[in-house]
NUKOL-428515 format. One record per residue (C-alpha): x, y, z; residue number from 1. Coordinates in nm, 2 decimals. Example, Ala and Ser with C-alpha at 12.3 -4.5 7.8 and 13.67 -1.06 7.14 Angstrom:
2
{px = 1.23 | py = -0.45 | pz = 0.78 | seq = 1}
{px = 1.37 | py = -0.11 | pz = 0.71 | seq = 2}
//
This chain:
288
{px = -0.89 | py = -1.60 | pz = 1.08 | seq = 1}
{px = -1.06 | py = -1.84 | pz = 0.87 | seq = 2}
{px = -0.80 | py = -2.14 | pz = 0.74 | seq = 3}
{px = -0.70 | py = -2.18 | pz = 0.40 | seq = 4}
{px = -0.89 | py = -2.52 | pz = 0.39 | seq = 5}
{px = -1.24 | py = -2.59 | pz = 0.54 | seq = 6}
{px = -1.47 | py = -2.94 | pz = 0.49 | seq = 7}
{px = -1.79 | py = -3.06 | pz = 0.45 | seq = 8}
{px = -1.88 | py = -3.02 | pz = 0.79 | seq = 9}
{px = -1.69 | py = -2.72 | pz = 0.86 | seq = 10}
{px = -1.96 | py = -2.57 | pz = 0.54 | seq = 11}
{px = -2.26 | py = -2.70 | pz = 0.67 | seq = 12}
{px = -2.22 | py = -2.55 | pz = 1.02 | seq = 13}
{px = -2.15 | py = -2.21 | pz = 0.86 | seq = 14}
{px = -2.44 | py = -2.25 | pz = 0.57 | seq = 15}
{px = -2.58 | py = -1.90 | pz = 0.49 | seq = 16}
{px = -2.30 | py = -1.74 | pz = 0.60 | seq = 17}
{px = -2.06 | py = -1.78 | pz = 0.30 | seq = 18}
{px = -2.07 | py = -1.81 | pz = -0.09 | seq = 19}
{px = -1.98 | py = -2.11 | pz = -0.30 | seq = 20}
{px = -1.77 | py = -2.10 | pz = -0.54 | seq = 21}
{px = -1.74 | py = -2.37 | pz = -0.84 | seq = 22}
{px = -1.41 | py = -2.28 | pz = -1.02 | seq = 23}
{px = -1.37 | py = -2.60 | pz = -1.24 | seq = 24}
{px = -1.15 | py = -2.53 | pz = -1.59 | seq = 25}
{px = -0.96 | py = -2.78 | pz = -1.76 | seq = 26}
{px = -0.66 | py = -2.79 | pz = -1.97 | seq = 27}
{px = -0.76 | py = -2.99 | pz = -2.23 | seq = 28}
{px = -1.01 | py = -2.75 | pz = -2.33 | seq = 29}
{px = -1.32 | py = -2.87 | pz = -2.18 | seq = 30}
{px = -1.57 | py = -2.63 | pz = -2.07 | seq = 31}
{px = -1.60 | py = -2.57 | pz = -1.69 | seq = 32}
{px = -1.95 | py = -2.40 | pz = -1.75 | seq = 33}
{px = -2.11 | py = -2.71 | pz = -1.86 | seq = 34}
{px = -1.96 | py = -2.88 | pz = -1.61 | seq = 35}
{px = -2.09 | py = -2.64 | pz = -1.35 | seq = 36}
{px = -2.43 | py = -2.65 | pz = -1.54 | seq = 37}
{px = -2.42 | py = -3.06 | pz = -1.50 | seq = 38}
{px = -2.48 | py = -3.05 | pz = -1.14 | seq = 39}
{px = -2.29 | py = -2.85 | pz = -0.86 | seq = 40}
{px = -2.29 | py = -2.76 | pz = -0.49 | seq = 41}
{px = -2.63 | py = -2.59 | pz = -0.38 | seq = 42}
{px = -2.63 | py = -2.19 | pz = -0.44 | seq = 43}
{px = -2.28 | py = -2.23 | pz = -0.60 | seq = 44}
{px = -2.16 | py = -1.95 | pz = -0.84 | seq = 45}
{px = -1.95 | py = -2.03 | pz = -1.15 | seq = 46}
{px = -1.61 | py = -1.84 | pz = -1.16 | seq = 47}
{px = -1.49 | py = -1.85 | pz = -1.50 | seq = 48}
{px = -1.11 | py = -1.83 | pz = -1.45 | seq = 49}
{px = -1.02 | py = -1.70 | pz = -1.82 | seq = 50}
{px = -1.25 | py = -1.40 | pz = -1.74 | seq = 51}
{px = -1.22 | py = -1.29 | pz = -1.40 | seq = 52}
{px = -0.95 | py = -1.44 | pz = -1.28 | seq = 53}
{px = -0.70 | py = -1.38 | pz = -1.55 | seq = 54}
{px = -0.60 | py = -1.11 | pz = -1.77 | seq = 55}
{px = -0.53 | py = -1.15 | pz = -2.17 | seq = 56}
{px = -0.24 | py = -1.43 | pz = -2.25 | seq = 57}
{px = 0.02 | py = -1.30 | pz = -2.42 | seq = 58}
{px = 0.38 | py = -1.44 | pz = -2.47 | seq = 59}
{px = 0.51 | py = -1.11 | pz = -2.26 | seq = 60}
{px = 0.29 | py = -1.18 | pz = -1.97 | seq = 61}
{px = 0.19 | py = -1.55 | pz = -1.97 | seq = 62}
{px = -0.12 | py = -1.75 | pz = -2.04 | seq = 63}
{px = -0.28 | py = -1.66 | pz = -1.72 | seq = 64}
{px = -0.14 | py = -1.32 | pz = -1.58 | seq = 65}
{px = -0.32 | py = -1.15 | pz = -1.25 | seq = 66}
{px = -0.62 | py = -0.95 | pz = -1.41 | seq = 67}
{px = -0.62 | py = -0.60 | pz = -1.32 | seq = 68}
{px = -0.82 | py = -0.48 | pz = -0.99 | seq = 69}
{px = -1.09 | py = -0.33 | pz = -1.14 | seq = 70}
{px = -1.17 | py = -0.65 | pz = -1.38 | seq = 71}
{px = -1.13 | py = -0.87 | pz = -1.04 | seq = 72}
{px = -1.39 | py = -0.68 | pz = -0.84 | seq = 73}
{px = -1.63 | py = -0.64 | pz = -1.14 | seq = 74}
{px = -1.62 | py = -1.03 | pz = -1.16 | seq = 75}
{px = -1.69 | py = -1.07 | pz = -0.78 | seq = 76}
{px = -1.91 | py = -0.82 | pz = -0.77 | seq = 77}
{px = -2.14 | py = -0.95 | pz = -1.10 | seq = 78}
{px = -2.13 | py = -1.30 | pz = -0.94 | seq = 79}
{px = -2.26 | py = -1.15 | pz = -0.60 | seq = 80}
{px = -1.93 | py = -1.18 | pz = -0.38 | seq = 81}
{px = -1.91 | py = -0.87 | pz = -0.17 | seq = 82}
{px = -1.60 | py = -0.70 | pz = 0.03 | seq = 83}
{px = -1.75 | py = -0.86 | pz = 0.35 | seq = 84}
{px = -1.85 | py = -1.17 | pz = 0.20 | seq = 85}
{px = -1.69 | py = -1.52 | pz = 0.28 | seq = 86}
{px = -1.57 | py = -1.74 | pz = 0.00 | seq = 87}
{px = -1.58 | py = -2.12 | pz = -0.02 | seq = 88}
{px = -1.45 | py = -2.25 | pz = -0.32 | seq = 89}
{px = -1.39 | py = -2.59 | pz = -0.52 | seq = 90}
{px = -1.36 | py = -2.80 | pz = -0.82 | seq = 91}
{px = -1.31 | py = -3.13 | pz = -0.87 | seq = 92}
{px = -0.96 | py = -3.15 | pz = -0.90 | seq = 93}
{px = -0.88 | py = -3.13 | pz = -0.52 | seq = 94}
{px = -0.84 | py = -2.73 | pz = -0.56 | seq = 95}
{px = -0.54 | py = -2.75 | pz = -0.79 | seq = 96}
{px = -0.78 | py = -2.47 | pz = -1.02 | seq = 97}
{px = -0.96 | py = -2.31 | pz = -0.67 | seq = 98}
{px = -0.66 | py = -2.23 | pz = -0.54 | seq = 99}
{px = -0.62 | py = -1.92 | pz = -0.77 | seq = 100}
{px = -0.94 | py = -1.76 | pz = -0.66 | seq = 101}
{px = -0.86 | py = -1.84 | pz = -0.29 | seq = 102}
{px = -0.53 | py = -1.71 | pz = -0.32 | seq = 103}
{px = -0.67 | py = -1.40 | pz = -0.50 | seq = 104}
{px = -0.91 | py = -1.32 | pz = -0.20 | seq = 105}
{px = -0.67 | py = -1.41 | pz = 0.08 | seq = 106}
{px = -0.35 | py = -1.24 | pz = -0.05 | seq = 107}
{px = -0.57 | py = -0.89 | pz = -0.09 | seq = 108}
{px = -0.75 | py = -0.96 | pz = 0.28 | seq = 109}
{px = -1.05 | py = -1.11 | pz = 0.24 | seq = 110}
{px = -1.20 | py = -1.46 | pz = 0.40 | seq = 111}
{px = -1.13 | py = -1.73 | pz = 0.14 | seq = 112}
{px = -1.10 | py = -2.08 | pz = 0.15 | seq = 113}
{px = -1.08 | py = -2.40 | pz = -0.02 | seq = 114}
{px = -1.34 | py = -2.68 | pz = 0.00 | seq = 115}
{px = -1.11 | py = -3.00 | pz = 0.09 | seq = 116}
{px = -1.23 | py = -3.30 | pz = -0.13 | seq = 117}
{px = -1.39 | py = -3.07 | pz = -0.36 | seq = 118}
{px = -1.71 | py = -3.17 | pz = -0.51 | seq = 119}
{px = -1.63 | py = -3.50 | pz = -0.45 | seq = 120}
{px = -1.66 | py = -3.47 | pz = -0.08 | seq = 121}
{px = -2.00 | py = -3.36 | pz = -0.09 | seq = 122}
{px = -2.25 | py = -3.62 | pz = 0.01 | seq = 123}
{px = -2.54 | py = -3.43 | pz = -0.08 | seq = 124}
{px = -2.82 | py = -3.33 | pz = -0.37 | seq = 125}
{px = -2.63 | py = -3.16 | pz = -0.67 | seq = 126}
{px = -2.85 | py = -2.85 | pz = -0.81 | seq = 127}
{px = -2.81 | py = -2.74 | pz = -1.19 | seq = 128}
{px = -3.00 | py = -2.41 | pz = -1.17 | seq = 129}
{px = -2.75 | py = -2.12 | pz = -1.14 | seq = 130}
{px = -2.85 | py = -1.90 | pz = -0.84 | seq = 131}
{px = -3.03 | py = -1.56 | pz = -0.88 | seq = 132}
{px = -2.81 | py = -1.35 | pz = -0.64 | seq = 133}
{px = -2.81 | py = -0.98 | pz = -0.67 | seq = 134}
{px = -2.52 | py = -0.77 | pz = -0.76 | seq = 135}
{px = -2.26 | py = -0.68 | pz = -0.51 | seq = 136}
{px = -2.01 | py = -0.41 | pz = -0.40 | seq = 137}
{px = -1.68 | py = -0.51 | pz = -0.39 | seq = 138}
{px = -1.40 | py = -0.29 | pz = -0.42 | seq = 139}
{px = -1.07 | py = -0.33 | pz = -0.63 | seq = 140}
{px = -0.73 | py = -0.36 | pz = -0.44 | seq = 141}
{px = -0.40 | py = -0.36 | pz = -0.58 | seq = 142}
{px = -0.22 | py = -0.73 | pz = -0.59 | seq = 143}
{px = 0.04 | py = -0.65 | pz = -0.29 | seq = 144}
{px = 0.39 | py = -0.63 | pz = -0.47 | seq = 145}
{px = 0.54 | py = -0.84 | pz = -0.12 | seq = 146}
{px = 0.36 | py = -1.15 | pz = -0.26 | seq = 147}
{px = 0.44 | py = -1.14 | pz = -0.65 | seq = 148}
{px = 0.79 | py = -1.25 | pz = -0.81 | seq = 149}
{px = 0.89 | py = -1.20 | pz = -1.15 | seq = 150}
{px = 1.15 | py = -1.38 | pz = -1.39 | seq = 151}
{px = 1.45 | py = -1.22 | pz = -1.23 | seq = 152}
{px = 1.34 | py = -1.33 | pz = -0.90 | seq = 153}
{px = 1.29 | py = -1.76 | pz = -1.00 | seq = 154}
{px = 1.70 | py = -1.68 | pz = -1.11 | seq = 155}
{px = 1.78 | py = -1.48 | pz = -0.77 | seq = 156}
{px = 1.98 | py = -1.80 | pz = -0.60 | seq = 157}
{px = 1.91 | py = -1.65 | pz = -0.25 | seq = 158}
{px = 1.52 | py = -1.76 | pz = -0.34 | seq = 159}
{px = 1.38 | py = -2.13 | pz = -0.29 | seq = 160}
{px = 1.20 | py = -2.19 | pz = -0.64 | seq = 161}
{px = 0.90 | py = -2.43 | pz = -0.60 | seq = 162}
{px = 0.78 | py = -2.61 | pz = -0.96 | seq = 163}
{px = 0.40 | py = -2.73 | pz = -0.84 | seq = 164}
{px = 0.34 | py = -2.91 | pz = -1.26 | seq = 165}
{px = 0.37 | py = -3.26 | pz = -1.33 | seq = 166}
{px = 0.73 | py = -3.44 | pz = -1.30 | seq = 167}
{px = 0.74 | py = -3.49 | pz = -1.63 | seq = 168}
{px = 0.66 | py = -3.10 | pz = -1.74 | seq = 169}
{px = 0.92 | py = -3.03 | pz = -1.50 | seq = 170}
{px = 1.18 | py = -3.29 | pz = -1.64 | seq = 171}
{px = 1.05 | py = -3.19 | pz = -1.96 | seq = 172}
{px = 0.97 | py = -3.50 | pz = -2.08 | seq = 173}
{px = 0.69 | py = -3.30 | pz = -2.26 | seq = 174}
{px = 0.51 | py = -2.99 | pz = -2.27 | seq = 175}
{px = 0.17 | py = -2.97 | pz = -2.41 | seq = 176}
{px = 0.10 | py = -2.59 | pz = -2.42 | seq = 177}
{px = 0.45 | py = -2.37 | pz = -2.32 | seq = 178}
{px = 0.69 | py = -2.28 | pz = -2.54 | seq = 179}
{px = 1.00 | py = -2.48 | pz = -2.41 | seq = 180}
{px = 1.03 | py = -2.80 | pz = -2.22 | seq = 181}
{px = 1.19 | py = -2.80 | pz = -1.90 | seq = 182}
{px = 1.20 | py = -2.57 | pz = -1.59 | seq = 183}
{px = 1.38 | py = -2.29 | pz = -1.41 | seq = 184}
{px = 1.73 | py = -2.38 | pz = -1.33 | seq = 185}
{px = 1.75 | py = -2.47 | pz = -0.96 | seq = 186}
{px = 1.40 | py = -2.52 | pz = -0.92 | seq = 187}
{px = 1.28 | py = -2.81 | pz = -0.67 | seq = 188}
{px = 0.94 | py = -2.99 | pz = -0.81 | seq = 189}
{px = 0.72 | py = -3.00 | pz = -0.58 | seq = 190}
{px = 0.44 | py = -3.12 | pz = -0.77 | seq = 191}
{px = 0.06 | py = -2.98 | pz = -0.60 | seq = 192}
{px = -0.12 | py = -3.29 | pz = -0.64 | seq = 193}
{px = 0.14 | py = -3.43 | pz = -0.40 | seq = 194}
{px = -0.05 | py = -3.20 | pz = -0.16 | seq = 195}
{px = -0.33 | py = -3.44 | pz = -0.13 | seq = 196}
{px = -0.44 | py = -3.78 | pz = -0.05 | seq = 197}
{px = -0.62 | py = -4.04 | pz = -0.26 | seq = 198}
{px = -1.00 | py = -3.88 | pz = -0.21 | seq = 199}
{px = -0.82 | py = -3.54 | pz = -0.34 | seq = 200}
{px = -0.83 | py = -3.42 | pz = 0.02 | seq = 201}
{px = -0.51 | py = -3.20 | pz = 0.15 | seq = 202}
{px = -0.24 | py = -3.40 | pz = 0.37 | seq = 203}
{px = -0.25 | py = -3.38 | pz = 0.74 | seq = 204}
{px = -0.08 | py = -3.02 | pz = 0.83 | seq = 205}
{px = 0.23 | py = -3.20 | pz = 0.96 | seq = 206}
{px = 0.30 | py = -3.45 | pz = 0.66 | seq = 207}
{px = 0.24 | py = -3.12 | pz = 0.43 | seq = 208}
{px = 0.57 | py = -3.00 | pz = 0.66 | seq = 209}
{px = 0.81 | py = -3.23 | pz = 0.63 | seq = 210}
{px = 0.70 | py = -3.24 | pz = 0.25 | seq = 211}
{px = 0.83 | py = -2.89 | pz = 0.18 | seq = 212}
{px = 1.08 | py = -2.89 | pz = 0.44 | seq = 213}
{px = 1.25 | py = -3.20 | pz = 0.27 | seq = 214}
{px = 1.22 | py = -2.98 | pz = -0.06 | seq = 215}
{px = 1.44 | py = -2.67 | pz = 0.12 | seq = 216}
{px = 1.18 | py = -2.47 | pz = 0.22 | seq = 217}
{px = 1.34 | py = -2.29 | pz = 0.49 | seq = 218}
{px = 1.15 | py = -2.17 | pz = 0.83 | seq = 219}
{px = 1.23 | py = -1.81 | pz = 0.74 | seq = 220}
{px = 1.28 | py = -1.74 | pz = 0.42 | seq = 221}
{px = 1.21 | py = -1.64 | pz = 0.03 | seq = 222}
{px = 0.97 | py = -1.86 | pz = -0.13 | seq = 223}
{px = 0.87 | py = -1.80 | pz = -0.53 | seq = 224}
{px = 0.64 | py = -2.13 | pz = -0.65 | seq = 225}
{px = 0.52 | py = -2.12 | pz = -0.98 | seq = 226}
{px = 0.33 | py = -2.37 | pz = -1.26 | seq = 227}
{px = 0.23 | py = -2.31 | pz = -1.62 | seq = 228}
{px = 0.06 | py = -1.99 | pz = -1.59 | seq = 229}
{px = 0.02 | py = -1.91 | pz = -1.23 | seq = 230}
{px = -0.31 | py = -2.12 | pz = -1.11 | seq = 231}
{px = -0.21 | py = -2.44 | pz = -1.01 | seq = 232}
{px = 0.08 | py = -2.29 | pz = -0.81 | seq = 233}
{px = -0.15 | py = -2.12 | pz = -0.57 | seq = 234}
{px = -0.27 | py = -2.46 | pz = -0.43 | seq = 235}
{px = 0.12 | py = -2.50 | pz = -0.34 | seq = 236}
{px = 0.11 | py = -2.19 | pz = -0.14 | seq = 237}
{px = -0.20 | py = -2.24 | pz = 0.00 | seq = 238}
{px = -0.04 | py = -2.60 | pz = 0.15 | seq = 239}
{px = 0.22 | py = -2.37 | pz = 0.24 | seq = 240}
{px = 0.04 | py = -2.17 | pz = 0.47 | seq = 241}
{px = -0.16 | py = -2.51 | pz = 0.58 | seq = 242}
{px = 0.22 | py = -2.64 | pz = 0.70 | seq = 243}
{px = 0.29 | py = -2.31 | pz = 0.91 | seq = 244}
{px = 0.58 | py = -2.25 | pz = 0.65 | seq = 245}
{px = 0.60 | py = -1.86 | pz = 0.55 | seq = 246}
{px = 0.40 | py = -1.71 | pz = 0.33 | seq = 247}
{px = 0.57 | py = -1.75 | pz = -0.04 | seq = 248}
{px = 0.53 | py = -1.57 | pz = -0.36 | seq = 249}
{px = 0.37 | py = -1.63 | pz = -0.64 | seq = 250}
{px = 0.52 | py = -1.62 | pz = -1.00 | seq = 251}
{px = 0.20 | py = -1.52 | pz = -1.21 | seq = 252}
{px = 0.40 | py = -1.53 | pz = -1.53 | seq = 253}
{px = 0.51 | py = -1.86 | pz = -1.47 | seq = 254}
{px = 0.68 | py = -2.12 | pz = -1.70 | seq = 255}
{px = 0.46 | py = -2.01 | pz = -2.00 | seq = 256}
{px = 0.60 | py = -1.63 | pz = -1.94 | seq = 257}
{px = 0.96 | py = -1.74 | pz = -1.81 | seq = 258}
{px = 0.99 | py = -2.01 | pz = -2.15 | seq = 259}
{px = 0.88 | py = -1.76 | pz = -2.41 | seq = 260}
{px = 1.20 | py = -1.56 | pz = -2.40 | seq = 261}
{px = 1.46 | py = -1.78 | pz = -2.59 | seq = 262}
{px = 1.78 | py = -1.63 | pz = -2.40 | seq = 263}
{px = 1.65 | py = -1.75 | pz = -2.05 | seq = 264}
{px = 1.77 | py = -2.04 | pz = -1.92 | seq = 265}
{px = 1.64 | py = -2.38 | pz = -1.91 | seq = 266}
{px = 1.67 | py = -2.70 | pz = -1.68 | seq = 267}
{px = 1.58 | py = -3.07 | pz = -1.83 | seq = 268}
{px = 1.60 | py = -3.43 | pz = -1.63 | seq = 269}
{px = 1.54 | py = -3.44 | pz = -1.21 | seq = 270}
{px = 1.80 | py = -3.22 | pz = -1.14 | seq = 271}
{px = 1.70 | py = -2.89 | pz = -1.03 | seq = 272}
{px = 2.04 | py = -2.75 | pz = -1.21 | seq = 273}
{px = 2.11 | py = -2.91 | pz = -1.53 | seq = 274}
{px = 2.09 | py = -2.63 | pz = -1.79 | seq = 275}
{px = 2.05 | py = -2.58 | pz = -2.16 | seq = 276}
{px = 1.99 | py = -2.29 | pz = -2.33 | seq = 277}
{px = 1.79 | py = -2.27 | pz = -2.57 | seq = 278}
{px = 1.60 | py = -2.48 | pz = -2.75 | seq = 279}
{px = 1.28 | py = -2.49 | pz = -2.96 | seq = 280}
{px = 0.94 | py = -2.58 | pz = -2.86 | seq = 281}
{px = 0.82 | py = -2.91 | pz = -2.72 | seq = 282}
{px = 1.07 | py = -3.19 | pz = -2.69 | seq = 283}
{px = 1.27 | py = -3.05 | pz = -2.96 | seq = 284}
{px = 1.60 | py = -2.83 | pz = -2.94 | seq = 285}
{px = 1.77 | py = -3.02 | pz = -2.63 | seq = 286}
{px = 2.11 | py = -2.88 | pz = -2.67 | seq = 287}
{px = 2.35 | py = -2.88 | pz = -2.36 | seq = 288}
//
């Protein structure tokens, strides 16, 4: 079983026997394409998460819902990733945006992993000619309904509710894109950037342990993490499965799904509990 994380060396034993994957995106708007197209990792394919690894935002179903099957596969398959193939993936954010593709491939049973360090770790030439690879077959498979949670389920007090933004998205200090500042009430931050170390490369499997241990994750038990929309919370449950912990679930919806309904619930400050309801975009609206 190939891990969830591989590095440098770990891709250059096994070159010509995997695809890269470059999967940078950015909130603030910049264009992952030109980054790709600025220099990336030789024979590296651009995944462009708005169109194959998300379907259409919408306040029902968040900014970055699960795209259906069938759009999935027809993105793998134009970009030349086959059923059989092997997937390496990065970005330069120490995965935080990978993740989702990795996640994607690993959840419906295909090899998948992450690139530890990212483009950062790699000491070699850069290329910025996309390659020509041809078309491949890859089959659609349903997103297994064991793995996904919903907004009752981040309310279900039986779960352990992971928050993998910011601290201060999760305090709600401020909120930049989402409807409501704040988080799920009874929701621990775990924030996934904490996952790595200061080259952006993931924390020693033990350390990653006592990490989400300290934060209630249980040996044996319901997980649900979830971020914004659903992306950078996959780098969370890939650490997750890096730590031995079980396998957790992922919220797709996420905070910009769960905050667009005014009558849910909402937590301010570093208490997983403190509740208002309510509330208007933003900063604004912090009744008690």
């Amino acid at each position: 079983m190939l891990p969830p994380v591989v590095d440098t060396a770990w891709l250059r034993a096994h070159a010509g026997e995997v695809v890269l994957a470059d999967v940078r995106w950015y909130l603030d708007g910049r264009s992952g394409r030109a980054a790709y197209d600025a220099g990336h990792l030789p024979g590296a394919v651009f995944v462009d998460l708005d169109r194959w690894l998300a379907g259409p935002p919408s306040a029902a179903e968040g900014r970055h819902p699960l795209p259906d099957p069938a759009v999935f596969a027809e993105g793998t398959a134009a970009l030349g990733i086959g059923d059989e193939d092997t997937v390496v993936a990065y970005d330069d954010a120490g995965g935080v945006v990978a993740a989702r593709l990795v996640w994607m491939l690993r959840v419906t049973g295909r090899p998948a992993a992450l690139l530890d360090g990212g483009i950062g770790a790699w000491d070699g030439p850069l290329e910025q000619d996309a390659p020509d690879r041809a078309p491949a077959v890859a089959t659609p498979r349903p997103w297994p309904a064991d793995r996904l949670a919903g907004a009752e389920d981040v309310l279900d007090p039986r779960a352990v509710v992971l928050d993998a933004r910011e601290p201060a998205r999760y305090r709600g200090d401020r909120e930049p894109v989402d409807p409501r500042a704040g988080h799920v009430p009874g929701a621990v931050n775990v924030p996934c950037r904490g996952n790595l170390d200061g080259d952006r490369r993931f924390l020693p499997a033990d350390e990653l342990r006592r990490r989400y241990t300290g934060a209630g994750v249980p040996e044996d038990g319901d997980v649900v993490v979830y971020c914004g929309s659903g992306v950078t919370a996959c780098h969370d449950l890939l650490a997750l499965e890096v730590a031995g912990l079980p396998a957790g679930r992922l919220y797709p919806g996420s905070w910009s799904q769960y905050s667009a309904d005014p009558d849910r619930p909402v937590a301010v400050g570093d208490d997983p509990g403190a509740q208002r309801a309510g509330g208007g975009p933003g900063d604004g609206g912090r009744s008690t």
